[in-house]
N, C-alpha and C positions, 0 to 999 in steps of 0.2 A: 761582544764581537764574536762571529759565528767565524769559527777555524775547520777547516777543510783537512781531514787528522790522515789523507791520501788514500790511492786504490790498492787496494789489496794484492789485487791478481785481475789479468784482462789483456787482453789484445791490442796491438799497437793505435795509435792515436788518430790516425786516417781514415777515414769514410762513413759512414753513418750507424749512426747508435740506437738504440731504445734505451730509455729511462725509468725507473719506480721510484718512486721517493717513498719510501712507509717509515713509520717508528710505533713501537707501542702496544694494544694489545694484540694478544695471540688471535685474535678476530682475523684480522686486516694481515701479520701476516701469515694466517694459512689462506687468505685469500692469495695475498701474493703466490705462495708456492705454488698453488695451481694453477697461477696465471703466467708463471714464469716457465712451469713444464711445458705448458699448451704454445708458447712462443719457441723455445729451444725446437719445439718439433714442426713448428712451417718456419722458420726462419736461421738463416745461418748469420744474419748482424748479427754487432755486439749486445748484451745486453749488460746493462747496469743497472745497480740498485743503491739509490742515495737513504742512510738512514742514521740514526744517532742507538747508537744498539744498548748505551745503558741505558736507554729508557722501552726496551724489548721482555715483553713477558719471555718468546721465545725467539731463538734462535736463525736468524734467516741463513739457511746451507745454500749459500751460493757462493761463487769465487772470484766475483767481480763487484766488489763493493769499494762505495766512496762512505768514509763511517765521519759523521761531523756531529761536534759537539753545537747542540743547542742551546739559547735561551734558559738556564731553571724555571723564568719566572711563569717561563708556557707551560699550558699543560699537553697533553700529548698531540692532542687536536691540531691545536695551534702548530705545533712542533711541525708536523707532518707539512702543513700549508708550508709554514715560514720555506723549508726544504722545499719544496715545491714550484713555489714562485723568487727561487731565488739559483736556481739550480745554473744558470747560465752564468754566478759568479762561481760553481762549485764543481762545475765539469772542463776537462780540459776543452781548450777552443781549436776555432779552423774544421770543426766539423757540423755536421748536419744533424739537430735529434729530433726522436720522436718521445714525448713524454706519454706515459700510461695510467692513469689512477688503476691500482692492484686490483679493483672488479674489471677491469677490460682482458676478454679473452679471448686470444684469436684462434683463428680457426682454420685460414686458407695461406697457403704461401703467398698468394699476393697480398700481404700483409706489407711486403717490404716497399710494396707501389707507393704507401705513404710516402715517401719522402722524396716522392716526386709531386706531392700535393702541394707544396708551401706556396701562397700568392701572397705578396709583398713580405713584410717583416717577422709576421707569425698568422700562423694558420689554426683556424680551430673549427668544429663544427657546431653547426646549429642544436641547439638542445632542441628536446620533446617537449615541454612546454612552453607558452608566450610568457614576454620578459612582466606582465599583471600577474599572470597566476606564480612566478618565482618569487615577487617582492614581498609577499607575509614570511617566506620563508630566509627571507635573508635578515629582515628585520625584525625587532620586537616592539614591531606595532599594534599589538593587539587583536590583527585581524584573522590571525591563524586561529587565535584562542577563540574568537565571539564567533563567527563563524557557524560551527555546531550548534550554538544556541539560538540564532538567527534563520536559520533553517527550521530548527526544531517550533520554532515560536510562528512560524508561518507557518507548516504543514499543520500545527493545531489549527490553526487559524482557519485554513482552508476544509481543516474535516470536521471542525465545528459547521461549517457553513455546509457542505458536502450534506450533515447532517440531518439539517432541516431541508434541503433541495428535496424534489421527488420525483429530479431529471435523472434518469439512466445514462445518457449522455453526460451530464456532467461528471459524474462519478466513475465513469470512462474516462475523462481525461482529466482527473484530478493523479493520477500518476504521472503526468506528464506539465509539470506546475505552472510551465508560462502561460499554457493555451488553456486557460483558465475561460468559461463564460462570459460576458461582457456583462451582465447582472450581474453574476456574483464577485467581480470584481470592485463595482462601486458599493454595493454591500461591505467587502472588508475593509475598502476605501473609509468608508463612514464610523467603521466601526471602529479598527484600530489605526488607521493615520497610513496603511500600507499605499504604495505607491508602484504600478506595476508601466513600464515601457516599452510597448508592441513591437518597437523597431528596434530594439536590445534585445529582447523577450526577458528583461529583468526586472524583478523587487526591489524596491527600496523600502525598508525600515523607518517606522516612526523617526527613529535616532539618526535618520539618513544613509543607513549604510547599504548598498548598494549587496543582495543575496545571489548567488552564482550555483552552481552545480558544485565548483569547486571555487574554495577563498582565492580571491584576485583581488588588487589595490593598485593604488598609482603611489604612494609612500617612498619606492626608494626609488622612481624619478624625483619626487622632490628632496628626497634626501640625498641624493644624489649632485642635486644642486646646492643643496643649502653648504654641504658639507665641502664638496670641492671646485664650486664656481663653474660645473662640467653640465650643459643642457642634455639630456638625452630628448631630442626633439619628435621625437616619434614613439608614444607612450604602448605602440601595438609593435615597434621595432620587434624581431626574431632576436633573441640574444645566444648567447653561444654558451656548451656547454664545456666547464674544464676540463674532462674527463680524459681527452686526445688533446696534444699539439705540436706542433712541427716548427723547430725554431732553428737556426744559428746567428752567427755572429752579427748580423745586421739585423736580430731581435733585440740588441741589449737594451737597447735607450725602454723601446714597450715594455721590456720585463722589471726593468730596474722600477717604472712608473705605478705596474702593476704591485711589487712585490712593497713599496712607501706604502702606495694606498689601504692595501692588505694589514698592513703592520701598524697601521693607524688606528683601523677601528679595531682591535683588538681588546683594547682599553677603551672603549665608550661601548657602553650600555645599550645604545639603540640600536646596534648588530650584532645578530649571530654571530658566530664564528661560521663563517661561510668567506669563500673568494671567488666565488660568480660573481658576487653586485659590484665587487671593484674592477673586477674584471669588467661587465661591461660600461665601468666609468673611463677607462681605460681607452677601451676599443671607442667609444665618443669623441674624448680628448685627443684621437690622434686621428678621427675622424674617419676612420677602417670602417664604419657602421654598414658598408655598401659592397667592402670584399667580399670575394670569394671564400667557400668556406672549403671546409673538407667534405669530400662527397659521402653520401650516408653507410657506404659500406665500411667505413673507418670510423666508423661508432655508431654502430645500430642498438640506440637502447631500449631495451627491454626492465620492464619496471612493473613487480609482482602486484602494485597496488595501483596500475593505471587502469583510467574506466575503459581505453580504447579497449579493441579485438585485438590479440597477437596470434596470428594462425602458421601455422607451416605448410609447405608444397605440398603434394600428393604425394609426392617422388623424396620426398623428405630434404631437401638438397637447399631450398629457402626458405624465409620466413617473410611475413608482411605484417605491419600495423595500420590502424587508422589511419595515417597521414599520408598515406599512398596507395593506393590500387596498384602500387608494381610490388613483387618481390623480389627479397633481396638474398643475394648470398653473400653475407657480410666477414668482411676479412677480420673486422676487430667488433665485438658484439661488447657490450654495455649492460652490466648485469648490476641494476638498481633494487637492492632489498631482495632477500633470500637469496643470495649467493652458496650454491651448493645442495639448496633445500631438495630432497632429490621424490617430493612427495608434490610439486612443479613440472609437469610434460615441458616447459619451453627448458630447464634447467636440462633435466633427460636428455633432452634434446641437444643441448649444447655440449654435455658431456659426452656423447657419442659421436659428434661431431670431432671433438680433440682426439678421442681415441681411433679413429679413422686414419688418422695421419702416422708415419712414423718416423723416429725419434731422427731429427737432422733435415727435416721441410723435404722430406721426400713424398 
């Protein structure tokens, strides 16, 4: 049983709050501290920080902490999650929050606009990637791992052929792998069993496996059913990211479904320790698949290994990715992989953004 060991020090119990859940290594929280400076200076809510501190390489210096003993049997990871989707039995109620994963860091005082975002029971926003390209990653289905070698066994494939061609054209658009020649296509057809789909623009594998730019599967919609009887009926559904959400008292039932489901595959083998994919069995089961989300400037994420473009303004003031032709100037930014790496112009960037501001969201 998870005990709630109370706050420390904090502001009275009325009106809306920000939230961190962390435990564990000095990683995560010197991400925290940075992300907790960066909010103390656009915003004057509360903030909170939920964590289980004997399991803290170091010390989190903040004076509004909920400290709760966790699970032993978890390891830090887990720790972190469990804390996380269960916070709404571990913060005092009657109020409004906004939860943070410790990479979200803001940047503008309309920061606190969140909490005028929440549509229906809980609010979250759209992730960067489709809910195919997330399921290798929730799962250990295999398809993260083969993947690389699927790729790699086709571009042979294609520069063996390339080889013998003595099309200049071809060899032109052999960097570009769908728009493969119609010849050379039933050549690798013939040869090794490949299989390519004009109106996809995809490969498939001898072995069936469908080859992407990046690994995508349909796996945890079916595991998704087999496991909890839940259809996700739309296999190109947008699924949400956990990163931000906006919850109170009329979340509990969502969160209590979200935090079972989470704490279930902890112990089976065929998921990650991830809480996206329960999450969006979650958002299925209660049939939200069509809400409203949080609009993109309360969690613009940025992700040092994505293939989009991440460009900034001229005037330095926004930023834009691939999935928009608008820019944005985002009140809470989403810093996936290299958090802090300061040899990163988009991190530069964000870093000079916080110190713009001063200390009290003035």
């Amino acid at each position: 049983m998870v005990q709630a060991l109370g706050i420390v020090k904090g502001a009275s119990q009325a009106g809306n709050a920000f939230v961190f859940a962390v435990c564990g290594s000095s990683k995560f929280t010197k991400e925290l501290s940075y992300s907790l400076c960066a909010l103390r200076r656009v915003s004057d809510s509360r903030i909170i920080v939920v964590t289980d501190s004997t399991r803290n390489e170091q010390r989190i210096d903040w004076d509004d902490i909920v400290d709760v003993a966790t699970p032993e049997e978890f390891d830090n990871h887990q720790a972190s999650i469990h804390l996380k989707t269960s916070l709404h039995r571990l913060l005092p109620t009657g109020r409004r929050y906004c939860y943070l994963d410790a990479d979200i860091v803001a940047l503008r005082p309309e920061v606190d606009d969140v909490f005028r975002q929440q549509f229906g029971p809980v609010t979250f926003a759209d992730d960067h990637n489709g809910f195919s390209e997330f399921s290798p990653y929730a799962l250990h289905c295999g398809c993260l791992e083969r993947h690389p070698k699927d790729r790699a066994a086709l571009d042979s494939m294609l520069a063996a052929i390339a080889a013998q061609s003595r099309s200049s054209r071809f060899k032109r658009l052999l960097t570009r792998i769908p728009y493969v020649d119609h010849e050379s296509k039933h050549v690798l057809k013939r040869r090794a069993r490949w299989t390519y789909d004009p109106l996809s623009q995809r490969w498939t594998s001898p072995e069936g496996h469908e080859v992407h730019h990046t690994p995508r599967c349909n796996h945890l919609v079916e595991r998704i059913r087999r496991q909890f009887g839940i259809h996700v009926e739309d296999a190109a559904w947008q699924h949400w990211n956990g990163g931000v959400f906006v919850f109170d008292p009329s979340s509990h039932r969502f969160l209590d479904a979200w935090h079972r489901k989470t704490m279930a595959i902890f112990t089976d083998p065929a998921w990650r320790t991830r809480d996206q994919g329960t999450l969006a069995a979650t958002v299925w089961e209660f049939g939200l698949q069509d809400s409203r989300v949080l609009r993109k400037e309360f969690n613009f994420i940025v992700d040092y290994f994505q293939y989009g473009r991440l460009a900034i303004s001229s005037d330095g003031s926004q930023i834009a990715d691939d999935t928009s032709s608008v820019s944005t100037a985002p009140a809470l930014i989403h810093v996936i992989n290299h958090f802090g790496d300061k040899t990163w112009d988009i991190w530069n960037w964000i870093d000079k953004q916080v110190e713009n501001h001063e200390t009290g969201g003035t």
